[in-house]
C-alpha positions as CSV (number, residue, x, y, z in Angstrom):
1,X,-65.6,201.4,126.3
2,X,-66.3,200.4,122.6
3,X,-68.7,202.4,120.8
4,X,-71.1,200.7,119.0
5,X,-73.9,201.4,117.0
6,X,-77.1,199.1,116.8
7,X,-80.0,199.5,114.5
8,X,-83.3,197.2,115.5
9,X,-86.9,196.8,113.9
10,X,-89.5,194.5,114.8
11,X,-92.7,193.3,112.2
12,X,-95.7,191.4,112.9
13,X,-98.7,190.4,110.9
14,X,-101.3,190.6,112.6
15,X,-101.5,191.7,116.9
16,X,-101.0,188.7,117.8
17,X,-99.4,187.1,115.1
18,X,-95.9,185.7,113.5
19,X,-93.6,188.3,113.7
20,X,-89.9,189.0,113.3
21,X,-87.0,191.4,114.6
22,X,-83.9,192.8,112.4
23,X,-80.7,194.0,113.8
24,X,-77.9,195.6,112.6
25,X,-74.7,195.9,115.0
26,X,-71.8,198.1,113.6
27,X,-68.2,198.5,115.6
28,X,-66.2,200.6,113.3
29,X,-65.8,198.7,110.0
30,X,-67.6,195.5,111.4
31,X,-70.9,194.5,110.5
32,X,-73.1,191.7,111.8
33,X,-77.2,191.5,111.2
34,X,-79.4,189.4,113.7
35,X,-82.7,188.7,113.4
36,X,-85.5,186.0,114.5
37,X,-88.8,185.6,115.2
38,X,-91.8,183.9,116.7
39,X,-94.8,182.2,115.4
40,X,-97.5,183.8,117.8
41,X,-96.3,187.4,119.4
42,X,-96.9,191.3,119.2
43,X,-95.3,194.2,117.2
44,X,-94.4,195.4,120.7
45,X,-92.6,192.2,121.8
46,X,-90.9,192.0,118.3
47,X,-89.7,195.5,118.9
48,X,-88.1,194.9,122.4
49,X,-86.7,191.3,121.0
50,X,-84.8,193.1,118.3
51,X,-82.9,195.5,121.2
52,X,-82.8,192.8,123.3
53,X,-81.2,190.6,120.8
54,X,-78.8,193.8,119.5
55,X,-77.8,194.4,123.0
56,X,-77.5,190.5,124.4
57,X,-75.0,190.1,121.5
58,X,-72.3,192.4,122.6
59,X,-69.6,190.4,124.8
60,X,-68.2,193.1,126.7
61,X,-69.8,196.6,128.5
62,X,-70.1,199.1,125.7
63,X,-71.0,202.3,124.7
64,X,-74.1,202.1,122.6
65,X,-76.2,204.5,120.2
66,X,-79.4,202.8,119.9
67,X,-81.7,203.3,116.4
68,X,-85.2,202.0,116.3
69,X,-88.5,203.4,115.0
70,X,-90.2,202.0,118.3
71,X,-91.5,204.7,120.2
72,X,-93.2,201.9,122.6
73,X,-89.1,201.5,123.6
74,X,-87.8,204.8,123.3
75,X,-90.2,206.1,125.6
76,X,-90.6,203.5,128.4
77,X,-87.1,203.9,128.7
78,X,-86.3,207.8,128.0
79,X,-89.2,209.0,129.9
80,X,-88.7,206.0,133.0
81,X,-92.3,204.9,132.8
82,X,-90.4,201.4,132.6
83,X,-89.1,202.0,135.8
84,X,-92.2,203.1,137.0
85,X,-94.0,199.9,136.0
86,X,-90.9,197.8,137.3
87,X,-91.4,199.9,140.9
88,X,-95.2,198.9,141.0
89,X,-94.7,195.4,140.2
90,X,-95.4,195.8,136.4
91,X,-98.2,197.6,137.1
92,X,-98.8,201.3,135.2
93,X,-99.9,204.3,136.3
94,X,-103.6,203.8,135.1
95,X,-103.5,200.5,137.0
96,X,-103.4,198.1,134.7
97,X,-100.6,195.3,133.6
98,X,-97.4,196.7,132.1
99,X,-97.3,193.9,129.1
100,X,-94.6,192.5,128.0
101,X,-93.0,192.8,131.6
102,X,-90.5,189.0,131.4
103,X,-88.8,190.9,128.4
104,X,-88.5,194.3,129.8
105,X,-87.2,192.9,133.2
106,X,-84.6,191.1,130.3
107,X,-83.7,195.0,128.5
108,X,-83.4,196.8,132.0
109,X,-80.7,194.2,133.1
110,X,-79.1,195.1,129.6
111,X,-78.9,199.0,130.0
112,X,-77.2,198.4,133.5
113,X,-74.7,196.4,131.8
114,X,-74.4,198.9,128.9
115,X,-74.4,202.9,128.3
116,X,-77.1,203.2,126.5
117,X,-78.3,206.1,123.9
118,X,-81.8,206.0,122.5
119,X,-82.5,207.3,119.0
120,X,-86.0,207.2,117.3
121,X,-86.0,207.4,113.5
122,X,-89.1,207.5,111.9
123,X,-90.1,204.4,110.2
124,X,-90.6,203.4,106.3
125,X,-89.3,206.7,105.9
126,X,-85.6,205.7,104.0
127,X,-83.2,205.3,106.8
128,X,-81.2,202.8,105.3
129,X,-80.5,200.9,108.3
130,X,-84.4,201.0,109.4
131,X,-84.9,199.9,106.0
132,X,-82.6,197.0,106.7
133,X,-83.8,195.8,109.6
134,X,-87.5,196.0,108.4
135,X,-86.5,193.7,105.3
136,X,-84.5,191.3,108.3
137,X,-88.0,191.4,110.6
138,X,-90.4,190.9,108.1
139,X,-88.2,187.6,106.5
140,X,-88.9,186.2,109.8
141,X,-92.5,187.0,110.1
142,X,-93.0,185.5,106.6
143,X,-90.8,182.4,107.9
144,X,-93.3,181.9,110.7
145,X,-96.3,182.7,108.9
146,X,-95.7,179.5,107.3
147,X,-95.1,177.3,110.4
């Protein structure tokens, strides 16, 4: 399998609000950003688009080492509450909806296509790929703040 690295940052303005997602993909020497965004959504759903997006991109099963300053990811996924919630019919442990469930449902078919690594970096703290995928989400929040 390919290794690949992915880097991925979401930004909204406000909770709802526009918001954006930045990605970085790197395969060896080859570089490719992503990023997009939607006019009314959550920091949480920006956060999952951006690894959605990262992962949705690659054309063949790979080997993936995952960067994001999400915890809401990193967790649902390294600690299984996701499949917890997915088990209960999107429902968590303290009874009440798992959000953001359509896009979740989305990332789990992902990680069985993929082998995926999760790495949390601390945010707005000068990892430079963090840093560029912050500058990539927020473009797009600003984009759709306008709309």
């Amino acid at each position: 399998m390919k290794k690949v690295e992915i880097f991925s940052d979401g930004a909204c303005s406000g909770n709802p609000g526009p918001g954006g997602y930045g990605v970085i993909l790197r395969f060896g020497e080859h570089v490719k950003e992503l990023s997009g965004g939607e006019a009314h959504t959550t920091n949480n759903r920006m956060e999952l688009m951006g690894v959605i997006a990262g992962l949705s991109a690659l054309k063949e099963p790979c080997c993936v080492t995952l960067t994001t300053d999400s915890k809401y990811v990193v967790d649902a996924v390294a600690k299984g509450w996701v499949y917890g919630w997915k088990k209960r019919g999107w429902v968590r442990s303290d009874k009440k909806p798992a959000l953001n469930s359509d896009l979740w449902e989305q990332l789990l078919g992902l990680l069985d296509k993929h082998q995926v690594t999760f790495n949390w970096v601390k945010g707005h703290a000068g990892h430079p790929e963090n840093e560029r995928c912050d500058r990539l989400a927020a473009e797009q929040r600003d984009l759709y703040s306008h709309r």
